[in-house]
C-alpha positions in Angstrom: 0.0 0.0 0.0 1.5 3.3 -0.9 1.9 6.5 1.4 -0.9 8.5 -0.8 -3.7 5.5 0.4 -3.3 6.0 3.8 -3.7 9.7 4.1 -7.1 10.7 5.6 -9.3 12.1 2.8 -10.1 15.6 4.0 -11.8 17.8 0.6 -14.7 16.7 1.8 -14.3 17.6 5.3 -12.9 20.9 4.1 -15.5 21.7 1.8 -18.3 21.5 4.7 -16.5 23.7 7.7 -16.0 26.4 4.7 -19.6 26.0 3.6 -20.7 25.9 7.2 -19.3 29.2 7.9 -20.4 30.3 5.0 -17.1 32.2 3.7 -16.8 29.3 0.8 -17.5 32.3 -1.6 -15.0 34.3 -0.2 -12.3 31.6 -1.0 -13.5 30.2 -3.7 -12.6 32.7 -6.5 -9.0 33.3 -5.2 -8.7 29.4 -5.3 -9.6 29.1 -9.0 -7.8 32.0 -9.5 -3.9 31.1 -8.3 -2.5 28.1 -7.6 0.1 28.6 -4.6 -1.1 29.6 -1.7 0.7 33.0 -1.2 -0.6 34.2 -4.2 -4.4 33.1 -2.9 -3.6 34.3 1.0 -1.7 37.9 -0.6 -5.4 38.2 -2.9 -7.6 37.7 0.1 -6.2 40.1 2.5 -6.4 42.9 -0.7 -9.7 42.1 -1.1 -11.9 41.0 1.9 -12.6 42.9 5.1 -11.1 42.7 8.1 -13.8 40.6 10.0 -13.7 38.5 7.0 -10.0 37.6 6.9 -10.4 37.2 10.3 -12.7 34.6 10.3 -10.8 33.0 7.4 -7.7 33.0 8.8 -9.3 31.5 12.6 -11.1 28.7 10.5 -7.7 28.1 8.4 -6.0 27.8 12.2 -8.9 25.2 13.4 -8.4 23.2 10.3 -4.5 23.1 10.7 -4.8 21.9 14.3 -7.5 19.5 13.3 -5.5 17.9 10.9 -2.4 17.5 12.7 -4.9 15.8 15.3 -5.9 13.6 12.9 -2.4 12.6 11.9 -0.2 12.6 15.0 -3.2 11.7 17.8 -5.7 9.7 15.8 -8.2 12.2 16.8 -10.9 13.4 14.9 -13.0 16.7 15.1 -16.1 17.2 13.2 -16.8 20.3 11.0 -18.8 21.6 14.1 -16.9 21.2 16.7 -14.2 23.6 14.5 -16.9 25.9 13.7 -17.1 26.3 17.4 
C-alpha cells in the first residue's frame, strides 16, 4: 500500500466547515484563481474585510490543528466542533 492511500481524505471535510461558515464564496474565487497559496492568502487580505480575513484566517487555524490531530493523535473533530 502506498503512502498517498493511507492519508485521511479531508476535501470533503474541508468543503463542509467552509460551507458551514459560509465564507466558501469568499475563498472560492482566489482558489480558481492562483495556484500557490501566497498568491491566494496575498489576494484575500487585498480584497476582503477585516472581520472576513479574520474569520478565514481563525477557520484556516482550526483546520491546521484539526488535521495535525488527525495525523499525529488519531483524533478526529467534526466540521462543528471547528466551527465552534
Amino acid at each position: 500500500m502506498s503512502n498517498i492511500s493511507r492519508k485521511p481524505n479531508i476535501n470533503g471535510f474541508l468543503t463542509r466547515v467552509w460551507l458551514a461558515v459560509n465564507v466558501w464564496h469568499l475563498i472560492s474565487s482566489s482558489l480558481n484563481k492562483f495556484d500557490n497559496a501566497r498568491d491566494i492568502i496575498f489576494n484575500m487580505l487585498q480584497k476582503l474585510s477585516t472581520t472576513q480575513i479574520e474569520t478565514i484566517v481563525t477557520i484556516m487555524w482550526s483546520i491546521w490543528k484539526a488535521i495535525n490531530l488527525k495525523l499525529w493523535q488519531q483524533v478526529s473533530d467534526s466540521s462543528v466542533k471547528i466551527m465552534e
